[in-house]
C-alpha positions, 0 to 999 in steps of 0.5 A: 230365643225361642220360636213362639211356634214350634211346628215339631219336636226337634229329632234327637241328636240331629242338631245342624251344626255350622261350619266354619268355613261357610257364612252363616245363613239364619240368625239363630246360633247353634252349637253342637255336640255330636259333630255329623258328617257335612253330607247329613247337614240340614239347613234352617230356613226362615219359614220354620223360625216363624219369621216373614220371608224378605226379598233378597237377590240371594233368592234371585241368584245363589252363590255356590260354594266355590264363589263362596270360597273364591276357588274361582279357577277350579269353577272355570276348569268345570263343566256348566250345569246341566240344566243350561246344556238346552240353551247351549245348543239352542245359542250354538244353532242360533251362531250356525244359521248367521254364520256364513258359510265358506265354500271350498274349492272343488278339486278338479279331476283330469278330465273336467280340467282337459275339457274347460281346457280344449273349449276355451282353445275351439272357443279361440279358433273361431276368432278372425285373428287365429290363423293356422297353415292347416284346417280340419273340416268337420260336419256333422250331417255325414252322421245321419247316412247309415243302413236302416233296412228293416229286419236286418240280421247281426251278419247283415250288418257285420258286412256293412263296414261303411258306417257312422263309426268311421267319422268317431275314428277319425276325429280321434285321430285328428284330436290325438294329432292336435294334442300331440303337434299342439303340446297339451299335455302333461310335462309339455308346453302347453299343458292344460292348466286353470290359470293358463291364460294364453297359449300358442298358436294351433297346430291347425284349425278344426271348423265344424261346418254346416255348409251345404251344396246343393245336387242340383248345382252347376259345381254338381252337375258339370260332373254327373250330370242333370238326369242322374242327379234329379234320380238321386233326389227322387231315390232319397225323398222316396227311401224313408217310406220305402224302408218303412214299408219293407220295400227295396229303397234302391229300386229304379224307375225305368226309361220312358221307352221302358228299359229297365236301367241298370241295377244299384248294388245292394250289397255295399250301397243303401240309402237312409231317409237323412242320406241327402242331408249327409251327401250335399253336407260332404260337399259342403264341407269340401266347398268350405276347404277349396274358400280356405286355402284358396282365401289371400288374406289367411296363412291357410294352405291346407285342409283335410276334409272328414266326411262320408259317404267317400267318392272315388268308385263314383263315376259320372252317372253309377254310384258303386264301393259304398260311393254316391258323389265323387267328392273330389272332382265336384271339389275341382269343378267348385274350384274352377267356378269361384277360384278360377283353377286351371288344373289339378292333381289327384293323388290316390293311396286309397287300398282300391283304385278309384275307378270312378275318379280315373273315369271322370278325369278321362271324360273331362279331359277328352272334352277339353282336348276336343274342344282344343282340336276342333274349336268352334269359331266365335265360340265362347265355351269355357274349358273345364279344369285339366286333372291328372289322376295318380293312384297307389292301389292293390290290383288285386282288390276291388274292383279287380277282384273278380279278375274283369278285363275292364277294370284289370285293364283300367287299373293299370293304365299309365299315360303322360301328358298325352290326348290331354291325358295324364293318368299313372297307376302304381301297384302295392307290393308285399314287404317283409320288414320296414327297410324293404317297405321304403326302398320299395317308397322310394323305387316306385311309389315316389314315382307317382310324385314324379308324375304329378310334378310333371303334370302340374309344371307342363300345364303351368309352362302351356297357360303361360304359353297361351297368356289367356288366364293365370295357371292356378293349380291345386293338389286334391289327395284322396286319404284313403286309410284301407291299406293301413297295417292295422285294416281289418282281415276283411279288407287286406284279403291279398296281404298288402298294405303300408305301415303307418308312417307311411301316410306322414312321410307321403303326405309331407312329400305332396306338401313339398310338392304342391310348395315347390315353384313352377307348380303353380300350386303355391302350398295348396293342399286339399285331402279328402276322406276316402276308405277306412274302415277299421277304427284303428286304421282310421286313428292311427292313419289320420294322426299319421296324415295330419302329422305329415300335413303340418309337420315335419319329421324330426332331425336327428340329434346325433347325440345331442339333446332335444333342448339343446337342438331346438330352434331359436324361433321355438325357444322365443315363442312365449318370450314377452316383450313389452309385455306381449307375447312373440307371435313367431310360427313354432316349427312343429314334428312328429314322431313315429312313435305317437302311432305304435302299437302300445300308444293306440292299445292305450288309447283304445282303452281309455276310449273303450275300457274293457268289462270288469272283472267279476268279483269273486264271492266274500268268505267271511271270516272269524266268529259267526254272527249272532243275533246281536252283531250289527247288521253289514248295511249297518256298519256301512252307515257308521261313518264317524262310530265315535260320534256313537258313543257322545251324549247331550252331556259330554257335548262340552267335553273337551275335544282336542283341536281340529286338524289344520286345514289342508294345503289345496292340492295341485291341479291334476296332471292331464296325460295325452289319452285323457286329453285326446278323449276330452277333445274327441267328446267336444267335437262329436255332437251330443244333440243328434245320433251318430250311431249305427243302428242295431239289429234290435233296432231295426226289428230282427230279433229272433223269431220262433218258427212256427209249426203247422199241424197236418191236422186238418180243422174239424167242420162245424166246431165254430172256428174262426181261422184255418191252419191257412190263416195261422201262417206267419202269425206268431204261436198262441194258445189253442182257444177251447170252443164248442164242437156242434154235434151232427144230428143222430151222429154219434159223438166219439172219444178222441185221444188227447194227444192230437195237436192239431190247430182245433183239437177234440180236446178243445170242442166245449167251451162254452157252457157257462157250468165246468160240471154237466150230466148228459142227461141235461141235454135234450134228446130226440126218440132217434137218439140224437140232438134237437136239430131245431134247438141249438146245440148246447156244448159243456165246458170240459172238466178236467176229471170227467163225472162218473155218469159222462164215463158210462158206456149206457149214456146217449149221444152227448158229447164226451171228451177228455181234457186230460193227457192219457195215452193214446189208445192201442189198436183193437179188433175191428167190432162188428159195428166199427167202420169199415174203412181205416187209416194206417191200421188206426181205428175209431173208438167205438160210438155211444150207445143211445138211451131209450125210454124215459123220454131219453132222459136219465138221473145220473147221480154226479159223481167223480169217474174211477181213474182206472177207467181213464187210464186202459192198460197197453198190452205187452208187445203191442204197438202204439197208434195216435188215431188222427182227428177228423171232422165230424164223426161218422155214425155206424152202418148199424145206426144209419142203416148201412149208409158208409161215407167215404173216409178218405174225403173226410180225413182230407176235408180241412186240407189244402189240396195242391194239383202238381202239373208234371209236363212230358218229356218232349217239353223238358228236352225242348226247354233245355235246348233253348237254355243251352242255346241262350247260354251260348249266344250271351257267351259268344257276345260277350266275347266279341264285346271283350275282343272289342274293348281290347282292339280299341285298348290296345289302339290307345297305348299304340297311339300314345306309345307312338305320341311319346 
């Protein structure tokens, strides 16, 4: 058959052949006779037999040769085309955006743990039915009290130790107390865990209050009285505008009958505009203590008290030692208020005595045993609280560091129960090693336990005696951490202090005391922040006192373990019955070692980790780079660099499986120092400062000392300050301003190296042209300026024009802007002044032109450098002539008149008159000192020896009572 169109001649020896294996695709049968290889196969269609093509769904989907040959394995181990890679990725983004998306658990760190942790366990101390034996007040006002003096240097504030950083130090300690007593840390019982869901009770209640007393209350002024405390209102409203103005904020007003009162210490007492607030908060945090250990219905018995500013040094009308309210004794008097207190025990380890405390307990005590001599009839005066006052001290230290008898005679007072007076004072030794330190607690420290035992009993068997009230007693401690082994050298001066364990093994020895029967005290036990100042004194200190506070040294083993050895109570705390838990009180210890050297250095890492190390430079090695290596800031781009190397057609490449999912890790374990710092940051405020304020901060930074030129200041150059007016100004920029030129004076050449306030070299400023000839200035016939036209001045170039530098131009003002050498000394010419100052001489004056109406062409030109510069000559000495004021013209020009050069050179100076008085004067005003000195001697020491009779009639009275 052949086709009726024949659209070419067929190619020679190209016939398609057929191969058996396919189907065929045309009707028309071919046969061949030169097989070809399959790739130069030539497939017939349709349109080329002249035949009408005809819809089939072939044309729709074409099989491939595999589904052909139904090799239907191999077609799906093979990659789709390429042509449906686009539709992939566009199905692949299409499931990715419905998929939805599962989140993985965040691991937490130590410290994200340690914290949700510690604020689940405060979140429980607020609930009704959490009690403790013990609780920590803490209140964040007594941050706002701090040294806020202006220009306060960096040695100013280094001896300000009594700053907002004590309240940081000693939360630190109370959070590493309760994580130790408390157990919450890693490998213990109560170990911070997610999915912890109860835990013991606390080894004690920490509270922040808000409470605050009020100065001007009944509690306040029963101790200091009403006027000093409406003066210490007044002190503290006027402090912040007083510190704002740079004035002095402990200034007292005086007495209406004009006395001046005695002066406040500025050396360790300072007010801030927030002080009030942090005073009356101290003693609301107090109040808040006295409510909780005196509240029946709760097992608390004891407090501790951290607040600022501390109290003891107070006495009843003079603050003193950083001390503006005695804290404690307004404790009591608020005690005996609303709890009826009938007496009370101060016990003082505070490093100073607390000469304040030990003055109030004398005047209260005085009072009621007056009272109780003298009672009136029908008089219904109440009786204040007894107190007894019991104090371990350095007699060394303050107060009684200056050697005053008053307060040598003061520290060492000891009486008992005697004039209603109870007061024991038991001095600090040195020690060498532990063993001497305890014996010494034991042969004389424990002495001041026996007194207060003494105390308490005796007025508990006289209230039962009267049977009027119930005796109520109450043992107040005065924490003072100042002694502490690890205070700073500022404070341990005299090398006496206490070891650590000391504060725990004191403490729990008042604990006793205050459980033991016939004291009336019934357990109660408030302490309250005294001295410290140190941050390890502070730390380590509190962790041992409130150690001692709610615990109990450990027993000791004898080679048993510590599981084996614990009690049954401990071991059936946390054992459910019924499905709830045990409620028994664990028994609690401590151990010595919490508080060593190695813990706290730890601690104090964590808490202020050093600087670190500066890295040392990297030395690359191997071949050099070349302008194709990558880029370092490219290489660390490349996260995945296989990514890289896959394109758009290997994305169906297979890929091995992915890694299996990993197990979820285990919480981290949380050390003590990770959860002693977690808890601290909880209960230090974040919304306020609580900071001392710095140097910088307080505007001292380091200011330049000016220097006052003896210049004096030129007249009539037009200045608007004086060297005067420059004083206390900071160093500017010398401003350039005309010099106004003397009629017929003839303008002189000065040196540029002048530094005076206003130099010559600064006399033309402002003409609106840098380059001007004089021959542009208007001359008179004399010579001289137009005095009736206002003097024109030329802006200073710094290369003068040549017609300025010739010697023929008129009075114009000439001056050099740049820094020659001064000029040398040169014979006096005959039309020079006569008169000359340290051998210095003015440079001869300017000629004045004539003719020509004074005016001359001078062409602007550039002045040679040789003229700028005249040589020194060999052997000559070097003089700086000194500015003066306004030139003075020659004899010869002014026909001989010669102004006085001594009232010209001083004409810009400050004269200053010395009165020196005779001889007779002097010797009388040196007698009369003399006599002065004499007279406060001799009354100083009759004062002395009267102070010492009416001292030694007191210890003979009471030796003589007892």
């Amino acid at each position: 058959m052949s086709s009726p169109v024949s659209p070419a001649p067929p190619t020679p020896h190209m016939t398609t052949p057929r191969r058996p294996s396919h189907p065929a695709t045309s009707p028309l049968q071919q046969t061949s006779t030169f097989p070809q290889p399959p790739t130069l196969r030539r497939a017939s269609s349709n349109m080329s037999l002249g035949q009408r093509p005809t819809p089939s769904p072939k044309l729709v989907r074409k099989s491939s040769r595999q589904s052909m040959t139904g090799q239907t394995e191999e077609s799906e181990k093979r990659p789709t085309p390429k042509r449906s890679i686009s539709n992939l990725i566009a199905n692949l983004r299409e499931a990715q955006a419905t998929m939805e998306s599962i989140d993985e658990p965040v691991p937490l760190t130590a410290a994200q743990l340690a914290t949700a942790h510690f604020t689940q366990e405060l979140l429980a101390h607020t609930q009704p039915d959490v009690h403790a034996e013990t609780v920590v007040i803490l209140h964040d006002a007594c941050y706002a009290h701090r040294y806020s003096r202006l220009k306060a240097t960096k040695s100013t504030l280094s001896m300000i130790v009594e700053r907002p950083e004590r309240i940081h130090a000693s939360v630190l300690g109370a959070s590493a107390a309760y994580v130790r007593l408390g157990e919450h840390y890693a490998g213990a019982r109560n170990a911070p865990h997610p999915h912890r869901q109860q835990a013991s009770p606390p080894p004690f209640k920490i509270r922040r209050t808000t409470r605050s007393v009020d100065i001007g209350s009944t509690y306040v002024t029963n101790v200091h009285g009403t006027a000093w405390m409406s003066e210490l209102r007044e002190l503290c409203n006027a402090a912040g505008d007083r510190l704002a103005t740079g004035a002095k904020e402990l200034e007292r007003a005086a007495t209406p009958n004009g006395q001046d009162k005695r002066k406040l210490h500025e050396g360790d007492l300072y007010l801030a505009p927030e002080s009030l607030d942090a005073f009356q908060g101290a003693l609301g945090g107090v109040a808040d203590a006295v409510d909780a250990v005196f509240e029946p219905a709760t097992p608390t018995k004891r407090a501790f008290v951290a607040i600022r500013p501390p109290g003891h040094h107070c006495s009843a009308d003079y603050p003193s030692g950083f001390c503006w309210l005695n804290n404690v004794h307004v404790g009591i008097e608020y005690a005996a208020q609303t709890h009826g207190l009938t007496h009370a025990a101060i016990l003082d380890f505070d490093l100073h005595h607390g000469d304040g405390s030990q003055a109030i307990t004398w005047e209260r005590n005085s009072k009621n045993n007056q009272k109780r001599l003298y009672p009136k009839p029908n008089s219904k005066a109440r009786l204040g609280p007894d107190i007894g006052y019991y104090s371990l001290h350095d007699i060394n230290s303050y107060p009684c560091e200056m050697g005053d008898d008053d307060k040598v005679q003061a520290a060492s007072l000891c009486i008992e129960n005697a004039h209603g007076q109870s007061i024991w004072n038991v001095h600090l030794q040195e020690w060498k090693t532990e063993e001497e330190f305890w014996r010494l607690y034991e042969g004389r420290y424990r002495m001041l336990l026996e007194k207060a035992r003494d105390f308490l009993r005796h007025h508990t068997l006289r209230l039962h005696g009267e049977g009027r009230v119930p005796p109520k007693a109450t043992v107040f401690i005065s924490a003072g951490f100042d002694a502490s082994e690890w205070e700073g050298a500022g404070m341990q001066r005299h090398k006496v202090n206490v070891p650590s364990e000391f504060y725990a093994r004191f403490t729990r020895d008042v604990v006793e005391l205050a459980q033991e029967e016939g004291t009336s005290c019934e357990g109660r036990v408030i302490s309250v922040l005294e001295g410290g100042y140190s941050d390890r004194a502070l730390c380590s200190g509190v962790l041992s006192h409130l150690s001692g506070l709610c615990a109990s040294p450990p027993l000791p083993t004898h080679g048993m373990n510590t599981k084996d050895s614990a009690s049954l109570d401990e071991m059936m705390n946390g054992l459910r019955i019924h499905g709830q838990t045990s409620s028994s009180p664990t028994t609690l210890s401590y151990d010595k070692t919490w508080w060593s050297p190695a813990n706290l250095t730890a601690l104090e890492l964590k808490i202020n980790p050093p600087l670190p190390p500066l890295q040392p430079k990297r030395v690359r090695t191997g071949p050099q780079p070349t302008y194709a290596t990558p880029t370092e800031s490219f290489a660390y781009k490349v996260v995945d660099p296989n990514k890289f190397a896959r394109s758009i057609s290997g994305t169906m490449r297979e890929m091995p499986p992915p890694p299996p999912r990993p197990r979820t890790p285990p919480p981290p374990e949380v050390d003590w120092v990770v959860a002693t710092q977690e808890l601290s940051r909880l209960l230090i405020p974040t919304d306020r400062r609580t900071r001392s304020w710095t140097a910088e901060e307080l505007g001292a930074g380091r200011t330049k000392k000016e220097r006052q030129s003896a210049a004096p200041v030129l007249e009539g150059t037009g200045a608007s300050a004086s060297v005067d007016d420059a004083v206390g100004k900071p160093r500017q920029l010398r401003e350039r301003k005309g010099k106004v030129l003397g009629a017929g004076a003839g303008a002189y050449v000065e040196s540029a190296y002048s530094d005076g306030v206003e130099s010559v070299r600064s006399v033309s400023r402002g003409s609106s042209s840098r380059r001007q000839t004089m021959h542009e200035l208007p001359l008179t016939t004399n010579g001289g300026v137009n005095e009736e036209q206002q003097p024109l001045v030329r802006r200073v170039s710094r290369r003068l024009s040549g017609g300025s530098a010739l010697s023929g131009v008129s009075d114009g003002l000439v001056s050099i802007d740049a820094d020659p050498p001064p000029i040398p000394a040169v014979p006096v010419p005959t039309f020079a002044p006569a008169a000359m100052t340290n051998g210095n001489m003015r440079p001869p004056a300017v000629p004045a032109l004539t003719g020509n109406g004074g005016a001359m062409q001078v062409k602007k030109t550039r002045a040679p450098p040789a003229a700028a510069k005249p040589k020194k000559p060999a052997g000559q000495a070097q003089h700086v002539p000194v500015p003066t004021s306004a030139p003075e013209p020659s004899p010869a020009a002014n026909g001989g008149t010669v102004v006085n050069d001594l009232h010209e050179l001083t004409s810009g100076l400050k004269r200053i008159s010395l009165k020196v008085g005779s001889r007779e004067e002097h010797d009388r005003k040196l007698k009369e000192k003399e006599r002065d000195v004499a007279a406060a001697a001799a009354a100083e020491r009759s004062a002395r020896a009267k102070r010492a009779a009416e001292t030694r009639r007191v210890n003979a009275a009471a030796r003589k009572a007892a």
